[in-house]
C-alpha positions as CSV (number, residue, x, y, z in Angstrom):
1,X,71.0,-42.9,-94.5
2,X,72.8,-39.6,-95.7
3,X,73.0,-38.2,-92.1
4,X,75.7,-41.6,-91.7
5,X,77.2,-41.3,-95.2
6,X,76.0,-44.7,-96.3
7,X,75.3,-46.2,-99.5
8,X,73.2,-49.1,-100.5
9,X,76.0,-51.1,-100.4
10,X,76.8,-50.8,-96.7
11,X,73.0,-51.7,-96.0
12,X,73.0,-54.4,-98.4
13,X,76.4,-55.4,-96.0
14,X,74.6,-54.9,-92.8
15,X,72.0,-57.3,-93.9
16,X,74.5,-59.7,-94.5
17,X,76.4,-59.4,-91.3
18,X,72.9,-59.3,-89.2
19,X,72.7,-63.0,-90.7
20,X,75.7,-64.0,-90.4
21,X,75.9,-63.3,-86.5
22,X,72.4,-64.5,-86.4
23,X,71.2,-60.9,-84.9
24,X,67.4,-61.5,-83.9
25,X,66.5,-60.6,-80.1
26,X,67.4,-57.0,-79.3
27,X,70.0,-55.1,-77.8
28,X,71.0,-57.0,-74.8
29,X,69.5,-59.7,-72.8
30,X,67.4,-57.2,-70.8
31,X,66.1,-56.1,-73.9
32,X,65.3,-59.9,-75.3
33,X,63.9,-60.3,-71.9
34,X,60.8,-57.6,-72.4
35,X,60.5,-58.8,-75.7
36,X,60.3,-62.5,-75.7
37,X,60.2,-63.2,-71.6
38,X,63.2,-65.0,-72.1
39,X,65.9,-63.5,-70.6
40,X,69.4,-64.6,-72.7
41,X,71.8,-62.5,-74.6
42,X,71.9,-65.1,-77.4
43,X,71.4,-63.5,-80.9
44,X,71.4,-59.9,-79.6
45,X,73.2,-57.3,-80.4
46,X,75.5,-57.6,-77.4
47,X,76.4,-60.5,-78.0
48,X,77.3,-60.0,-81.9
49,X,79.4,-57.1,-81.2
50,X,81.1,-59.3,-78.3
51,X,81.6,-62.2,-81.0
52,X,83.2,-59.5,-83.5
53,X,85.3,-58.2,-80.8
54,X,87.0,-61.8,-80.0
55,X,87.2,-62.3,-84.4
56,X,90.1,-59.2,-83.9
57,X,91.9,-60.3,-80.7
58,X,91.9,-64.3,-81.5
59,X,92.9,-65.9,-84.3
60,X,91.2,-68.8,-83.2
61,X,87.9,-70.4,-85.0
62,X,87.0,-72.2,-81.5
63,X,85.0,-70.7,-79.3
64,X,86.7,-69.2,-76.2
65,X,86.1,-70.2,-72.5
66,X,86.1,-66.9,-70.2
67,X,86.3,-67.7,-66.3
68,X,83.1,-65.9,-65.7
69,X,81.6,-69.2,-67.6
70,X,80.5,-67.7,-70.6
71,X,81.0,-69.0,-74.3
72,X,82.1,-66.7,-77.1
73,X,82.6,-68.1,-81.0
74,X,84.9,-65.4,-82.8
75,X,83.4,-63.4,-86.0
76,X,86.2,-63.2,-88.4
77,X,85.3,-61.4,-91.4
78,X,86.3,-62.6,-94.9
79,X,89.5,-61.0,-96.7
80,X,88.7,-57.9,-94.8
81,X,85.6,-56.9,-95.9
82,X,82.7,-56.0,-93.8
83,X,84.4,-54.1,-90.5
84,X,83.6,-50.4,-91.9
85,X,80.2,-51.3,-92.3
86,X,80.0,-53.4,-89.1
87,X,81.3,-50.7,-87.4
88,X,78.8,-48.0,-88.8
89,X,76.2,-50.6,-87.3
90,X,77.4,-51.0,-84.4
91,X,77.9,-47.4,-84.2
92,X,74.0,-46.6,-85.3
93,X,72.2,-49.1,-83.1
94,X,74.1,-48.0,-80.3
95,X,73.0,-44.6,-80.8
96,X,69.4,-45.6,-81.0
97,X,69.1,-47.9,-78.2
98,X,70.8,-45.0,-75.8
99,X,69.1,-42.4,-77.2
100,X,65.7,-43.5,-78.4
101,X,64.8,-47.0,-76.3
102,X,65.4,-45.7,-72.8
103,X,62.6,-42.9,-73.7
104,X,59.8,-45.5,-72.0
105,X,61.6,-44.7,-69.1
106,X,61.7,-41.2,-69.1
107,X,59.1,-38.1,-68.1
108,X,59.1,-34.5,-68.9
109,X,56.9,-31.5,-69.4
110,X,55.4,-32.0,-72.6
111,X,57.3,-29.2,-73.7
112,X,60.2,-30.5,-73.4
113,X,59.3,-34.1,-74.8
114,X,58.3,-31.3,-78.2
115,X,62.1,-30.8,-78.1
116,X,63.6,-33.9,-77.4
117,X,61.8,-35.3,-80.4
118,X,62.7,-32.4,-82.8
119,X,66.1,-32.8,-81.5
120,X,65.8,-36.5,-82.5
121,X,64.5,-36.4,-85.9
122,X,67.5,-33.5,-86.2
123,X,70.0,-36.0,-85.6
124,X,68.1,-39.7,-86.6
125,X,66.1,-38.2,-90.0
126,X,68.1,-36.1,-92.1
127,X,66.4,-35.9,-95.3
128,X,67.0,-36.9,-99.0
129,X,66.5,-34.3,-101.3
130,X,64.5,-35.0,-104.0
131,X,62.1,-37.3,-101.7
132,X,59.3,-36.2,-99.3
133,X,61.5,-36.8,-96.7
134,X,61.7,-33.4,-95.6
135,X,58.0,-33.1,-95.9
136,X,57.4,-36.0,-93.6
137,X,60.3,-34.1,-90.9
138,X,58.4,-30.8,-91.1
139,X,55.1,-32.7,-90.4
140,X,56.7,-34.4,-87.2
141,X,57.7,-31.4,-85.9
142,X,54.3,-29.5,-86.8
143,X,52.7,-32.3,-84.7
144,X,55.2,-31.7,-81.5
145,X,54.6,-28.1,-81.8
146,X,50.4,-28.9,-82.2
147,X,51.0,-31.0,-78.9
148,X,52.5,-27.4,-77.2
149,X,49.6,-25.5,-78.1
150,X,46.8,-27.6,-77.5
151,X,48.5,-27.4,-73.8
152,X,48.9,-24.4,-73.5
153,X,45.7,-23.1,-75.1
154,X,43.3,-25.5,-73.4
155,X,43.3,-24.2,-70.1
156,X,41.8,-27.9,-68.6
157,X,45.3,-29.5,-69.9
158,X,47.4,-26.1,-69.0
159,X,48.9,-28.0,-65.8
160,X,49.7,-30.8,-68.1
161,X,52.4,-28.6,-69.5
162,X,54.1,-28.1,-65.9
163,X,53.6,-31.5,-65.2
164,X,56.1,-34.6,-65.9
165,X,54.2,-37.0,-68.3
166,X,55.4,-40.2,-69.1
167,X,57.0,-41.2,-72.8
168,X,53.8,-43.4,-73.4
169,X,51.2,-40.3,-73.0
170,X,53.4,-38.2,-75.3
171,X,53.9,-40.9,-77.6
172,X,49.6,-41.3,-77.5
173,X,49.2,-37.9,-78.0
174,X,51.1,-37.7,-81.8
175,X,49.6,-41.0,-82.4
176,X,46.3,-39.4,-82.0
177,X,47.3,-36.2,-84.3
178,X,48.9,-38.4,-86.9
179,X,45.7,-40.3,-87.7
């Protein structure tokens, strides 16, 4: 968590606030939807950060009526503690969800996926020193560069590297060097 500048306190907050807006289903009701076959923005992350949002504009405890019908119950946080943190969450799962979920969607040339993910675990997986953090980084991006030249020395898979693939064949293809 160095890469965010957060101490074990701020995780040991996030927990906290996870529970106390009852976070469960995923980022949105879309998102709860794939998951569960339910489709319903309650406890998502949507929702929570909607709830925090009406805790600073109301000073209300009731839940508010909006004329599109929906129901919102206002977050307030305690003595001012917890917003920093919250909005460090916030901050990070948004990131992820943009960045890393809407990858299933996606194609590319396997070399490009190679730098997409490096370019991810750049940004996500800064290492701590003193762990095997960085260990663990260099061996991810061993295995996207592996991926490049299996592709481009097998000639059978060379047209694989001009060729979109989909997020799941890339994703196969590490699982498989990984194990």
């Amino acid at each position: 968590m160095n890469k965010f500048r957060l101490s074990d306190s701020d995780i040991d907050n996030w927990l906290e606030i996870c529970s106390n807006l009852f976070i469960k289903w995923g980022y949105d009701s879309r998102h709860r939807e794939e998951l569960t076959g339910r489709k319903s923005d309650f406890a998502t992350w949507k929702k929570a950060l909607e709830r925090v949002s009406c805790g600073f504009l109301f000073n209300d405890d009731e839940s508010m009526k909006f004329t599109s019908g929906s129901e919102i119950m206002p977050f307030h946080f305690s003595s001012g503690s917890g917003e920093k943190a919250a909005a460090s969450l916030f901050h990070i799962v948004n990131q992820l969800y943009n960045q890393i979920y809407n990858l299933r969607f996606s194609e590319n040339e396997i070399p490009s996926w190679a730098v997409k993910m490096e370019n991810l675990a750049d940004f996500f997986l800064q290492p701590v020193y003193g762990t095997n953090d960085d260990d663990d980084r260099k061996f991810l991006k061993n295995v996207f560069r592996q991926i490049n030249t299996l592709v481009i020395e097998n000639k059978e898979a060379d047209s694989l590297s001009q060729k979109p693939v989909p997020y799941s064949l890339y994703r196969t293809l590490v699982d498989e060097i990984c194990r």
